[in-house]
C-alpha positions in Angstrom: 129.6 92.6 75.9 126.1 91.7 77.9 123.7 90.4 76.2 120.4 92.1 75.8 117.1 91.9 75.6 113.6 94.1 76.4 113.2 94.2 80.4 110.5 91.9 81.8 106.9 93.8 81.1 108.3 96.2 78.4 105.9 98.7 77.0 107.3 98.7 73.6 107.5 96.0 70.8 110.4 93.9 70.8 111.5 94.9 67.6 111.7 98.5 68.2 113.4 98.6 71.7 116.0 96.8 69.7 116.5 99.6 68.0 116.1 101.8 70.3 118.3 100.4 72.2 121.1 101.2 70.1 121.3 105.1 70.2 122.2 107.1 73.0 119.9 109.0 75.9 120.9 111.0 78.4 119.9 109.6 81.5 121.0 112.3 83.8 122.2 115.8 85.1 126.0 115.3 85.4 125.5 117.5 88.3 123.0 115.1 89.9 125.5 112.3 90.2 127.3 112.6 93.5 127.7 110.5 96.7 124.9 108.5 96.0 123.4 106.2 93.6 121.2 107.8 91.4 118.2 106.0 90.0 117.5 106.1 86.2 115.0 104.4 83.5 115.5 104.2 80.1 113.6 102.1 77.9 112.0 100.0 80.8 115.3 99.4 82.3 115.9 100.4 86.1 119.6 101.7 86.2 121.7 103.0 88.9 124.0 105.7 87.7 127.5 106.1 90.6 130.6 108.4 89.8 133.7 106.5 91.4 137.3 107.6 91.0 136.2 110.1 88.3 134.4 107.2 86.5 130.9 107.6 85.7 129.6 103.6 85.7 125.8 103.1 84.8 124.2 99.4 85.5 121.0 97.2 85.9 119.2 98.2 89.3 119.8 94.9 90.7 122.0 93.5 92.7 123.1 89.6 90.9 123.2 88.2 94.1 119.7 88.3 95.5 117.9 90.9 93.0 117.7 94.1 95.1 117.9 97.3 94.2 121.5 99.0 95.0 119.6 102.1 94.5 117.8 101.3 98.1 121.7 101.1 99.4 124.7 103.5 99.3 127.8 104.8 98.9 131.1 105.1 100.5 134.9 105.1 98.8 135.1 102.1 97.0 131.8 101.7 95.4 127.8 101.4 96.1 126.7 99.1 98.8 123.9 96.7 98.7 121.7 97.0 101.5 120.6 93.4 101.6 123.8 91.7 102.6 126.7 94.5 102.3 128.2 93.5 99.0 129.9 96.0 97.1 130.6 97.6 93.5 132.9 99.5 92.5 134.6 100.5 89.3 133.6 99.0 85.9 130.7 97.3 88.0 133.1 94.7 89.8 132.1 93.7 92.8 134.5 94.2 95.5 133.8 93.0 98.6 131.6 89.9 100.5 131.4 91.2 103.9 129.9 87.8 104.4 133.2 85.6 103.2 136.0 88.4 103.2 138.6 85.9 101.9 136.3 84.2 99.0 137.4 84.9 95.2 134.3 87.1 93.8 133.3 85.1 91.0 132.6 87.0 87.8 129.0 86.2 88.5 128.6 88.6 90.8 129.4 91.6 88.5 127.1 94.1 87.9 125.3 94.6 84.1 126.9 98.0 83.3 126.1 99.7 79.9 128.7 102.6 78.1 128.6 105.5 79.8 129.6 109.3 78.5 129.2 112.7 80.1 129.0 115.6 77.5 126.5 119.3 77.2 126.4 118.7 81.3 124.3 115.4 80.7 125.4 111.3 81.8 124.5 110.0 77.8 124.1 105.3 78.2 123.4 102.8 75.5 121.7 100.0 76.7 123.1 97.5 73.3 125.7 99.8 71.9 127.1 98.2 68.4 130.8 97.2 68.2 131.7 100.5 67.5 130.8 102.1 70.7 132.8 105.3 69.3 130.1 106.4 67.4 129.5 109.9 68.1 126.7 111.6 70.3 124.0 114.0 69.3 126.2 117.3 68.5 125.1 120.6 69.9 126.4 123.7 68.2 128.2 126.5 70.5 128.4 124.2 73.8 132.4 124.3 73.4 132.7 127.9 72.1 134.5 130.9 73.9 132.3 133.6 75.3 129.2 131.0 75.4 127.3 130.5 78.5 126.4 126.6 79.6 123.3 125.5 81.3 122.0 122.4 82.0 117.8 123.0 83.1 116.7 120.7 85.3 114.8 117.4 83.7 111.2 118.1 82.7 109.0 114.8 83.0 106.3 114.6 80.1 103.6 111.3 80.6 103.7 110.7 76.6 105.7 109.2 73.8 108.5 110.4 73.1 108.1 110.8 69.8 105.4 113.1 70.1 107.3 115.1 72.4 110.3 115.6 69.9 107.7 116.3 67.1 106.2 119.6 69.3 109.5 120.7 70.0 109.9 120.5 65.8 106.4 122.3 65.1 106.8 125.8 64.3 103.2 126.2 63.6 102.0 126.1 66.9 104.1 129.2 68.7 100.9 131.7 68.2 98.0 129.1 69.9 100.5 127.4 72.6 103.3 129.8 73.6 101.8 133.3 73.8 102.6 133.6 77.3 105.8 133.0 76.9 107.2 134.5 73.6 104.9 134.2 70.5 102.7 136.7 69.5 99.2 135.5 68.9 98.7 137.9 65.5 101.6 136.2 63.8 99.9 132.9 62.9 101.2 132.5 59.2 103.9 130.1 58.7 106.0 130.9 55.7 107.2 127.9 53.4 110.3 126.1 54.3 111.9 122.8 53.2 113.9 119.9 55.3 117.3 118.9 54.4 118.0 114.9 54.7 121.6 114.6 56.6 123.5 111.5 57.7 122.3 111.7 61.2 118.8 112.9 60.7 117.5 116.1 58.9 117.9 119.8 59.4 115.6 122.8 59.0 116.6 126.3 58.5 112.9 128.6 59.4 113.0 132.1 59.0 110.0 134.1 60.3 109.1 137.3 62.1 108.4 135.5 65.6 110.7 136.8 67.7 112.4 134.8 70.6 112.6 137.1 73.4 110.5 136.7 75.8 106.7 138.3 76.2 107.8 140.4 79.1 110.6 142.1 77.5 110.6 145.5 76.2 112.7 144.9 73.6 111.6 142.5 70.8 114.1 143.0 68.3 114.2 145.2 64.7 111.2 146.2 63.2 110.9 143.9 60.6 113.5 141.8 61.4 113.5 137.8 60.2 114.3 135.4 62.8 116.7 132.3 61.9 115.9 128.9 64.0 117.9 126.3 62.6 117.0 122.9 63.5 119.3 119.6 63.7 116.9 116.3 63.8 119.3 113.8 65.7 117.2 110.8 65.4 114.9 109.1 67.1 114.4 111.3 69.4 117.2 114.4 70.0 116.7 118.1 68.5 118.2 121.3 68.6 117.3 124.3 67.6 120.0 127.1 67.7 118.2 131.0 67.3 119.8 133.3 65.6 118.7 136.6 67.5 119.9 140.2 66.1 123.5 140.9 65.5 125.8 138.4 66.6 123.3 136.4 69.7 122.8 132.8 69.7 120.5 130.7 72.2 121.3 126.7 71.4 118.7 124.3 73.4 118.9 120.9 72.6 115.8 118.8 73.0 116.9 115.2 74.4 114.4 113.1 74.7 114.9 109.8 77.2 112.3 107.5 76.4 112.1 106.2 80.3 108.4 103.9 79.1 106.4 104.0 75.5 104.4 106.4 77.8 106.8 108.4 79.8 109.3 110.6 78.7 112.2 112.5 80.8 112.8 115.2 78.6 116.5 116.9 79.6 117.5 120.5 77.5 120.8 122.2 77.8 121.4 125.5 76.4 124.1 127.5 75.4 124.0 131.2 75.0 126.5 134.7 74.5 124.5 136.9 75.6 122.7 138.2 78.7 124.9 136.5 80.3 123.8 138.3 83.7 120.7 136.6 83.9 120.3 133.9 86.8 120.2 130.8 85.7 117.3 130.4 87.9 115.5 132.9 85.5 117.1 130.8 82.6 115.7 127.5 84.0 112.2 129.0 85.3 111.3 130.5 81.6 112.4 127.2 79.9 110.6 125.3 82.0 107.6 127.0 81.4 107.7 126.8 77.9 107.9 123.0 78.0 105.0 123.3 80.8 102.9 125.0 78.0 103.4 122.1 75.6 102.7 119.6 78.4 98.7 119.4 77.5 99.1 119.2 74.1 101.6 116.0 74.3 100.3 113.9 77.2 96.6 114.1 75.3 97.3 113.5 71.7 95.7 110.3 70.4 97.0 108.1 69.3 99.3 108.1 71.9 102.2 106.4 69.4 103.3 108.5 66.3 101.6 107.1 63.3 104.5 106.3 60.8 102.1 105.6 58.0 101.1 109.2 56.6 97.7 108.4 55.8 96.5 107.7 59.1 96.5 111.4 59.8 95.7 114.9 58.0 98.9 117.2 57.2 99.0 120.9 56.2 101.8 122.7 54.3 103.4 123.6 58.3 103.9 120.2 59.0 106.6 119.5 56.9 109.5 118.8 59.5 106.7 116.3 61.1 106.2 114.9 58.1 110.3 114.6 57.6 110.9 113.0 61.0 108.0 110.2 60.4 109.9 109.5 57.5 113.3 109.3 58.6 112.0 107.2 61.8 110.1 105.0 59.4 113.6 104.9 56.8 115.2 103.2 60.0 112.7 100.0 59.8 111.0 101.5 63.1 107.3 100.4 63.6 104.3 100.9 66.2 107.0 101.7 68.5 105.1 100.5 71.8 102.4 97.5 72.5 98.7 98.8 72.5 
């Protein structure tokens, strides 16, 4: 197993990107990975992502012979080429080929760094120190397997903020009427009625019911008059959410919130979804509204200061809305996690 430690110039204390190093982030669309290397950052760390032979591999950026990117070079059947001096990887990260000294034994030197790689919910998931038990399971997202559900994987939305913060929007329920009234809130529905977070093993969970509907502000029809609204929300921490909607009768919208912590200040957030019903949509139309609800949080995140989520609870005012924040600052706190990122 490599050895690791924090990239050169990491943004985040050492301490905690140890840590963090040890869950798993999506790092790209499934769909993305093709017949090229596709460039990746996750925790400070430049990675090249490939698909060879049906193998997904993802490694260190850098070439161990003279440091350059393989990103810069490309690919052909039996791996990704440097473009420096033509030497080539191929599966498990092996180099294959010296063009230089055909007949030389490649010494195990020349290997790349890879890191575990799994593709699952339409995503390429790496752990950059994985624990010996590298079977531990991913984030789970309800629905994704089950018949007569539609997948879809939107496109990757960039966010210039913590990641943290980021996961703890996408948990606030309090702030549908102010933020995403142009989407699907309605700005005279404000009240949040009282709910309570569940500790599980992985995180915590949230069932909400309110009268904020889900559909969105163009649509004629909103649902039942009356009629109470189920999100359920699974905290996977540190920093992947899903919230599955229960709409009227037997509809269900699952969107999971993944959040890849590509710097302590830059965040590639990735959101599958997973739905049974208007099912004739265009994706397109699937991705463009999605998108612009995370647009609509976009202010909100990138300006919040301090830019790190304060773990200690008295550093900031809470109100009776805020308890799943208040629930994930615990757990993240519960799993020895500190500042999170050098100041």
């Amino acid at each position: 197993m490599n050895k690791i430690a924090p990239p050169p110039h990491c943004s985040f204390e050492p301490d905690d990107w140890l840590r963090l190093a040890g869950y798993w982030y999506p790092v790209a669309r499934a769909c993305d990975v093709g017949n090229a290397p596709q460039k990746a950052t996750l925790l400070d760390e430049q990675l090249v992502i490939y698909r060879l032979k049906g193998q997904i591999v993802v490694a260190r950026d850098v070439c161990p012979h003279r440091g350059v990117p393989l990103t810069l070079g490309f690919q052909e059947e039996e791996g990704i080429v440097c473009p420096y001096h033509g030497l080539r990887f191929g599966e498990n990260g092996r180099c294959n080929r010296i063009p230089s000294s055909p007949g030389q034994t490649i010494p195990a030197k020349l290997n790349l760094t890879t890191f575990p790689a799994r593709e699952r919910y339409g995503l390429i998931w790496t752990c950059l120190a994985p624990a010996q038990d590298t079977d531990a399971p991913l984030p789970s997202m309800p629905h994704w397997d089950d018949a007569g559900f539609q997948q879809i994987t939107c496109p990757p939305f960039d966010v210039a903020g913590f990641a943290g913060r980021q996961v703890e929007g996408f948990l606030d329920v309090a702030h549908f009427a102010w933020i995403h009234t142009a989407t699907f809130a309605d700005p005279d529905n404000q009240e949040v009625p009282d709910y309570s977070p569940a500790e599980t093993p992985y995180g915590f969970s949230v069932d909400y019911w309110s009268t904020v509907g889900n559909y969105p502000a163009s649509a004629e029809h909103r649902g039942p008059e009356g009629f109470k609204w189920l999100r359920r929300f699974d905290m996977y921490l540190p920093f992947t959410a899903t919230l599955t909607i229960h709409f009227p009768g037997e509809s269900r919208l699952v969107i999971m919130n993944a959040a890849s912590p590509v710097s302590a200040r830059k965040t590639r957030m990735f959101a599958p979804i997973a739905r049974n019903f208007d099912l004739h949509v265009p994706v397109e139309d699937v991705h463009a509204f999605n998108h612009k609800v995370f647009e609509e949080d976009r202010l909100m995140v990138e300006t919040q200061r301090p830019e790190r989520l304060p773990l200690d609870l008295t550093l900031e005012a809470h109100i009776p809305a805020d308890r799943s924040s208040i629930a994930y600052r615990r757990g993240l706190k519960k799993l020895g996690f500190g500042e999170f990122f050098l100041v």
